[in-house]
C-alpha positions in Angstrom: 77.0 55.8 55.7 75.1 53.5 53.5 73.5 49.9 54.2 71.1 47.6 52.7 68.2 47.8 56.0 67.8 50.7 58.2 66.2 49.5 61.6 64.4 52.6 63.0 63.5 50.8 66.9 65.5 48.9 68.7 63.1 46.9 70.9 61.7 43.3 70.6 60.3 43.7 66.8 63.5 45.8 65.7 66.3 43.6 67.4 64.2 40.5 66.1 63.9 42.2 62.2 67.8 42.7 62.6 68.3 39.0 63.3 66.8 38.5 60.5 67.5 40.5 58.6 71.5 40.1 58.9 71.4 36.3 58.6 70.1 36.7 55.2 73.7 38.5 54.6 71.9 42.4 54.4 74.2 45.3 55.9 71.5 46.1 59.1 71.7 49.4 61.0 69.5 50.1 63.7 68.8 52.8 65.9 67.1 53.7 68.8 68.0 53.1 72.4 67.4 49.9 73.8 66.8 50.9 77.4 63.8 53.2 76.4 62.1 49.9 75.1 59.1 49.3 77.0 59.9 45.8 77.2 63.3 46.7 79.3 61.5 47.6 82.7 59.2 45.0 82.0 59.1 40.9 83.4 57.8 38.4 80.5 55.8 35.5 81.9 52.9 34.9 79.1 55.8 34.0 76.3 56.0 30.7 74.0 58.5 27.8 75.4 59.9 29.1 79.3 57.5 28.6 82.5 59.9 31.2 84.2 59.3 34.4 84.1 61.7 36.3 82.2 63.6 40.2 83.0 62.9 42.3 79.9 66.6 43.8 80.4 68.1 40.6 79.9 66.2 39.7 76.7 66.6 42.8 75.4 70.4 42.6 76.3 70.6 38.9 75.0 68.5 40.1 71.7 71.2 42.7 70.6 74.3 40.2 71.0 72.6 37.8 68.9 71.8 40.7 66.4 75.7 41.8 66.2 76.7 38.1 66.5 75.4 37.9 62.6 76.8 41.7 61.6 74.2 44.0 62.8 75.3 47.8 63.7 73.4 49.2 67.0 74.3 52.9 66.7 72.3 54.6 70.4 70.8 57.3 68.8 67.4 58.2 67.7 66.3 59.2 64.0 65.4 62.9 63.6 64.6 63.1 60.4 63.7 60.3 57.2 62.9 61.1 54.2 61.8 58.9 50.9 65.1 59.4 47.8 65.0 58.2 44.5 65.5 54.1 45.0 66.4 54.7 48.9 65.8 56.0 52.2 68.1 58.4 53.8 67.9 58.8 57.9 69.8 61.4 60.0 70.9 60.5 63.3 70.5 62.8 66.5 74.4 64.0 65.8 73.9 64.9 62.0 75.1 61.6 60.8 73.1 60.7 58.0 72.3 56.8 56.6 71.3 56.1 53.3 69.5 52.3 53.2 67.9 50.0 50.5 64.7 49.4 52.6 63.5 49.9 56.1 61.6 48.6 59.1 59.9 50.8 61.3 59.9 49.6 64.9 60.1 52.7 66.9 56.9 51.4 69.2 54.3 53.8 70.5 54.8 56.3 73.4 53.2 55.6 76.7 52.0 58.5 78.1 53.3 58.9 81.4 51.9 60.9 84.3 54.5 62.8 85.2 54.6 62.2 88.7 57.2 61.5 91.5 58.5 57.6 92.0 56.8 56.7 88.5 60.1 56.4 86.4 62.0 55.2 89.5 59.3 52.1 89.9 58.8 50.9 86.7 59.0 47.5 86.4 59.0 47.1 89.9 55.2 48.5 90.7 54.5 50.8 87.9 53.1 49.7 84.7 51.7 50.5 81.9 49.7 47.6 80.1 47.3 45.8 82.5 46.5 43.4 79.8 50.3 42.8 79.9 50.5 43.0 83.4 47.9 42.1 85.5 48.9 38.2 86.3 51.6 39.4 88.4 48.8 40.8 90.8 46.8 38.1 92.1 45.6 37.9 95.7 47.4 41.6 95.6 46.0 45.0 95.8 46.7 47.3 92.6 45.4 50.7 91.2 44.5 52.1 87.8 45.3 55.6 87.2 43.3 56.8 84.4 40.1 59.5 83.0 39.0 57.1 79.4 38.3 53.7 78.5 41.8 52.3 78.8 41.5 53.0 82.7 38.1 51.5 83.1 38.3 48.6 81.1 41.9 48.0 82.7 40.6 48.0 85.9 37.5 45.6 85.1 40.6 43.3 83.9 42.5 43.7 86.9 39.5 42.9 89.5 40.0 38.9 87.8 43.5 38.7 88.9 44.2 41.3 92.2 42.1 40.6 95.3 41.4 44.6 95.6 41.2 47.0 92.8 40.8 51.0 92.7 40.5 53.4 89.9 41.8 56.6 90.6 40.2 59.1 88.5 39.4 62.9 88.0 36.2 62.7 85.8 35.3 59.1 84.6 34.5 60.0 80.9 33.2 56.7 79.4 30.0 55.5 78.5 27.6 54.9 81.4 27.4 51.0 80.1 31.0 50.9 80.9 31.0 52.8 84.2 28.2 50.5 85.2 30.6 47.7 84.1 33.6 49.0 86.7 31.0 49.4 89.5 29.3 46.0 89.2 32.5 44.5 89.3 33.6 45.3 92.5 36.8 48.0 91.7 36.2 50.4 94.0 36.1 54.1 92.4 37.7 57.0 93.5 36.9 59.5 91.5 38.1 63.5 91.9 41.5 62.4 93.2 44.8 62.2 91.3 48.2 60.6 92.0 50.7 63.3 93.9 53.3 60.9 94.1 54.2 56.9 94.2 55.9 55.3 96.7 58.1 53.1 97.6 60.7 51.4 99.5 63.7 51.2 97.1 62.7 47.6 95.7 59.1 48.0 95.0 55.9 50.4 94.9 54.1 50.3 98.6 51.6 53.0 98.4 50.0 56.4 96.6 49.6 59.4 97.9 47.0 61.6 96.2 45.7 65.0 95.7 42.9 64.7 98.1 45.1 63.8 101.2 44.4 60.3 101.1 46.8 57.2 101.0 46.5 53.9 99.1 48.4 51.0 100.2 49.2 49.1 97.1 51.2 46.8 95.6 51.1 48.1 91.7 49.9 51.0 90.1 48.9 51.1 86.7 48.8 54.3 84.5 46.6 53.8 81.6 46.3 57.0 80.2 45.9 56.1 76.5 49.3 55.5 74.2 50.3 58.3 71.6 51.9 56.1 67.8 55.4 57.4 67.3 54.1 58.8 64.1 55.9 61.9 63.3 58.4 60.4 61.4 56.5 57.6 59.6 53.6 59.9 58.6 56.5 62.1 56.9 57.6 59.4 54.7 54.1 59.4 53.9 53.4 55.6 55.3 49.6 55.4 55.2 47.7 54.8 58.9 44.7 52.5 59.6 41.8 54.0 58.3 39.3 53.3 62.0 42.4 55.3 64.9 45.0 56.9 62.6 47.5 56.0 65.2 49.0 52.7 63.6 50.4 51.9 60.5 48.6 49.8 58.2 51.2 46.4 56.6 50.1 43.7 54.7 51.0 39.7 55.4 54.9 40.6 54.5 54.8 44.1 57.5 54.9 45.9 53.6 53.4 49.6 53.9 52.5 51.7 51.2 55.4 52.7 50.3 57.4 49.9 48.6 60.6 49.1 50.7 59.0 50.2 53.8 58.2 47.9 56.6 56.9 48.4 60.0 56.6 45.8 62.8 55.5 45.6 67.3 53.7 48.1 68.8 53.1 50.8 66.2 51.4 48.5 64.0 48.6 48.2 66.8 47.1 45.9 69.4 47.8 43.3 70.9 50.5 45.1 72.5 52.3 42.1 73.8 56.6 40.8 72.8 55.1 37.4 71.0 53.5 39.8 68.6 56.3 42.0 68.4 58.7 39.1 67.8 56.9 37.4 65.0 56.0 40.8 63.0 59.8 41.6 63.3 60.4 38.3 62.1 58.6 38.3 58.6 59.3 42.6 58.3 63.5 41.8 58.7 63.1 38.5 56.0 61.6 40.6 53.5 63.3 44.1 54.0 66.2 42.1 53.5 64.7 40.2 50.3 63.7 43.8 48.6 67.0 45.2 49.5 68.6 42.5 47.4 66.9 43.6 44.5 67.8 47.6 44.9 70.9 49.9 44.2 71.8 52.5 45.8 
């Protein structure tokens, strides 16, 4: 199957590149389940023109009917494999089905490491979370954990203690500087530290308590699990798209979301912090306009 812009992603930065994208008259493709888009489980409040807050499943929902409305493809599977041709990219679908495209715009997010434990999938969106900085305004006057061992956890939970009337961090071994473990206990989260979560909660709407390795129980109201976020690199870094030089775990794009490698683009999450949908939105903007743009001026 060939098409002038492959959409590797399918969340807020791919589904707004495909806009994009397809009202500039390009063939768009794009891949990647919808539903695994952090954003799906997810309720928008901090984002440009609505006072309500907003379900992430709608938008999403709403986002990929517009998309199709001007000609984009959605096709629910996830790219195994992408490699750099002469003049092109080719990417092969989970069931062998291999697209050849003029230009492309990586989107495919970063993964959020999970921890693996019972209720956690079940209340996501509904308790569970994984961005306090995204987060942490639904929790005031409320009670609300951070699960968590680095920096992410701590800092998280110095965040949260502004919003949530109480605050604990659940944690194994604190490992971050004493400045910053000063920081968390001076700021009145209370620390719990040699305990992990066994399992979450809840009562079938929302999250209502931990239990945790030490026997104990937390009434809560929201957990969140900030573990540290893994880029989706495996197949960007074989195409040989150049990372930031400081983490190398984003890509590095320049004002047009242009990597290194001339008819790539990459937009949201996997281009780094903030990790927030306005950011997302505008990045996919300007990467769909100008994929679109090159693959005007290539043959395939």
């Amino acid at each position: 199957m060939k098409t002038d812009v492959v959409i590797l992603g399918s969340g807020p930065a791919g589904i707004q590149a495909a806009i994009h994208a397809a009202r500039k008259k390009a063939g768009v493709i794009v891949l990647g389940r919808p539903e695994k888009s952090a954003i799906n489980g997810a309720h928008v409040e901090n984002y440009c023109c609505t006072e309500e807050t907003l379900k992430g499943v709608e938008m999403v929902d709403d986002g990929v009917k517009q998309a199709q409305k001007f000609g984009a493809i959605f096709i629910n599977e996830d790219a195994v494999e992408a490699k750099v041709l002469e003049g092109s990219f080719m990417v092969k679908l989970e069931g062998g089905e291999e697209i050849t495209a003029k230009s492309m715009v990586l989107a495919i997010g970063i993964k959020r490491n999970s921890a693996g434990v019972k209720g956690e999938s079940e209340y996501l969106g509904r308790g569970v979370s994984y961005c306090v900085e995204c987060d942490a305004n639904f929790y005031k006057n409320k009670k609300a954990a951070v699960l968590g061992d680095g920096s992410a956890a701590a800092s998280g939970a110095v965040l949260l203690s502004k919003y949530a009337r109480e605050v604990t961090l659940i944690s194994r071994e604190l490992k971050v500087t004493e400045a910053l473990k000063k920081e968390v206990l001076s700021s009145g989260v209370t620390f719990k530290e040699g305990a992990w979560i066994e399992e979450i909660n809840g009562d079938g709407k929302k999250v209502i308590s931990l239990s945790l390795t030490d026997g104990s129980t937390e009434n809560i109201d929201g957990i969140f699990i900030e573990l540290g976020a893994k880029g989706a690199m495996e197949l960007a870094t074989g195409l040989g798209v150049a990372l930031d030089q400081e983490q190398l775990k984003y890509i590095e794009t320049d004002k047009k979301q242009a990597t290194n490698i001339p008819g790539i683009f990459a937009a949201g999450d996997i281009c780094g912090a903030p990790f927030q949908m306005a950011k997302a939105v505008g990045e996919g903007c300007v990467a769909g306009i100008n994929a679109a743009d090159y693959s005007g001026k290539k043959k395939v």
